[in-house]
C-alpha positions as CSV (number, residue, x, y, z in Angstrom):
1,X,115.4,125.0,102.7
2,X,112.0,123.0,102.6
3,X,109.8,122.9,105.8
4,X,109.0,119.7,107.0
5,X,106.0,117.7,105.2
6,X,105.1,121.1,103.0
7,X,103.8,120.1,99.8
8,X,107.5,121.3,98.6
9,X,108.8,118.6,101.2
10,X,106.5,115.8,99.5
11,X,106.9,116.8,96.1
12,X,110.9,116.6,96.6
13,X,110.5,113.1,98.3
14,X,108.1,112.1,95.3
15,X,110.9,113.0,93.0
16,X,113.6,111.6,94.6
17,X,111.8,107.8,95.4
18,X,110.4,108.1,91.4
19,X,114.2,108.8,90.6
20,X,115.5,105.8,92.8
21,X,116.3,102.4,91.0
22,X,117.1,100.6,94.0
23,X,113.0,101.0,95.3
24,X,112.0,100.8,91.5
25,X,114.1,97.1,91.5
26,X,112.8,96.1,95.0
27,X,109.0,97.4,94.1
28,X,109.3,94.1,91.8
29,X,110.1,91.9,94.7
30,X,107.8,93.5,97.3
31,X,104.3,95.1,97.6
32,X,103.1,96.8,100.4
33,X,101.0,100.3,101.0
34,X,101.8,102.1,104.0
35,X,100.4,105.1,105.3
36,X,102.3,107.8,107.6
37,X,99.9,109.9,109.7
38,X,101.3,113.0,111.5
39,X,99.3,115.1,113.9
40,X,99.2,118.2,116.0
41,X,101.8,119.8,113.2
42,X,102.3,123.8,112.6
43,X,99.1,123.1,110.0
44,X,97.2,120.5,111.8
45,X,97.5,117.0,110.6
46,X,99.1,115.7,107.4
47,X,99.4,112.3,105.7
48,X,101.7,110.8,103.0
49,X,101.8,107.5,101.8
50,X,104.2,104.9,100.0
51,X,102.7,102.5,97.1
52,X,105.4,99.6,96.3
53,X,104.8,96.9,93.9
54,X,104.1,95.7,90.2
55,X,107.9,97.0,89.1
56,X,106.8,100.8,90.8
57,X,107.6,102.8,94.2
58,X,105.7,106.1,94.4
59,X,105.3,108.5,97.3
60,X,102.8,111.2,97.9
61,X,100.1,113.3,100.0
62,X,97.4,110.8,101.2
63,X,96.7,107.7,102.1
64,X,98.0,104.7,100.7
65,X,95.9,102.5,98.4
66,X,95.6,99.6,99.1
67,X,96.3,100.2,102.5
68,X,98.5,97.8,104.1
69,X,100.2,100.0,107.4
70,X,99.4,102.7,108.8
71,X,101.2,104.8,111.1
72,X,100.4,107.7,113.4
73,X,102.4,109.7,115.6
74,X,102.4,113.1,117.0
75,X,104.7,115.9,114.6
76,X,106.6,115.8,118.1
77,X,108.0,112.2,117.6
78,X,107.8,112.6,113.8
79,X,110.4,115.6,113.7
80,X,112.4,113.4,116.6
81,X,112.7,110.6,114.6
82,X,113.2,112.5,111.1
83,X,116.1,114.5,112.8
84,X,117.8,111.3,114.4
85,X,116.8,112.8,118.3
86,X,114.9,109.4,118.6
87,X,115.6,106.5,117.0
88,X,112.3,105.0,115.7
89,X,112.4,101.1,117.0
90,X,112.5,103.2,120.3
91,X,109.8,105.3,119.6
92,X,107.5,102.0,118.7
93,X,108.8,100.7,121.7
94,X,107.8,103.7,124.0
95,X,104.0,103.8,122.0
96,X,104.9,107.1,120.8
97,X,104.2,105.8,116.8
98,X,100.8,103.6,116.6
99,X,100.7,100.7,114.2
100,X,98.2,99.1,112.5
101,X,97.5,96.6,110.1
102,X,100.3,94.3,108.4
103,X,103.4,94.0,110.9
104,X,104.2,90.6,108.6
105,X,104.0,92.7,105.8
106,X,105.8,95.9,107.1
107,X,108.6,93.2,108.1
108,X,109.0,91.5,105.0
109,X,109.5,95.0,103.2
110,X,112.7,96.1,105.4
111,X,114.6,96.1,102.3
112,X,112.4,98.6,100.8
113,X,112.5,101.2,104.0
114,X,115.9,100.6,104.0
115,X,116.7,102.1,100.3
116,X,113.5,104.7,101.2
117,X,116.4,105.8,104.4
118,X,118.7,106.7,101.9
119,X,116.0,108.7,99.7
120,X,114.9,110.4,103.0
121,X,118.4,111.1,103.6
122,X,118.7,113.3,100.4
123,X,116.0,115.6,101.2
124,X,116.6,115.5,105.2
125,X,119.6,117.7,103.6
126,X,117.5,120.4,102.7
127,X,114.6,120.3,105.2
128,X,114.1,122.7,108.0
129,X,112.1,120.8,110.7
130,X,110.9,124.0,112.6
């Protein structure tokens, strides 16, 4: 098992979304940099971004580049949401993940977090949230 957003947790989500075709084909359709703050974890603070666009999907540690999104939430709602506990339209909903910058952009990219789920899925497999 991986712990939750460990290096070994982003370097097997970097691998997997590198792997994926489906993000690979849809990075030539849609560009958008988004950012995924998560605080108060078991080591402090961590943040891991998502690059689409120009034919290329690539996940890592850091912040995006361009940056188009960015979210923040506590590693309370992150593990929530990561584990299914909460669902994640709920936790924007309740203020529990800030937003800011592109919702226009964030929207027009569904089909990309929609293929990144499945990715996520893979690894969720083999992740130990505690």
């Amino acid at each position: 098992m991986i712990r939750y957003l460990s290096l070994e947790w982003l370097d097997a989500l970097t691998a997997e979304v590198a792997a994926s075709t489906e993000l690979q084909t849809l990075a030539e359709q849609h560009t958008i940099g988004v950012t995924q703050v998560v605080t108060d974890g078991p080591e402090g603070s961590v943040s891991y971004h998502l690059q689409v666009g120009d034919g290329a999907a690539v996940f890592g540690a850091g912040a995006a580049y361009p940056e188009d999104v960015r979210m923040e939430q506590t590693w309370e709602t992150a593990t929530a949401v990561a584990t299914g506990a909460m669902n994640a339209q709920e936790a924007f909903i309740k203020g529990r993940i800030l937003l800011t910058g592109s919702q226009q952009k964030l929207m027009d990219a569904q089909p990309v977090f929609a293929a990144l789920d499945t990715v996520f899925r893979t690894v969720r497999e083999r992740t130990d949230y505690i």
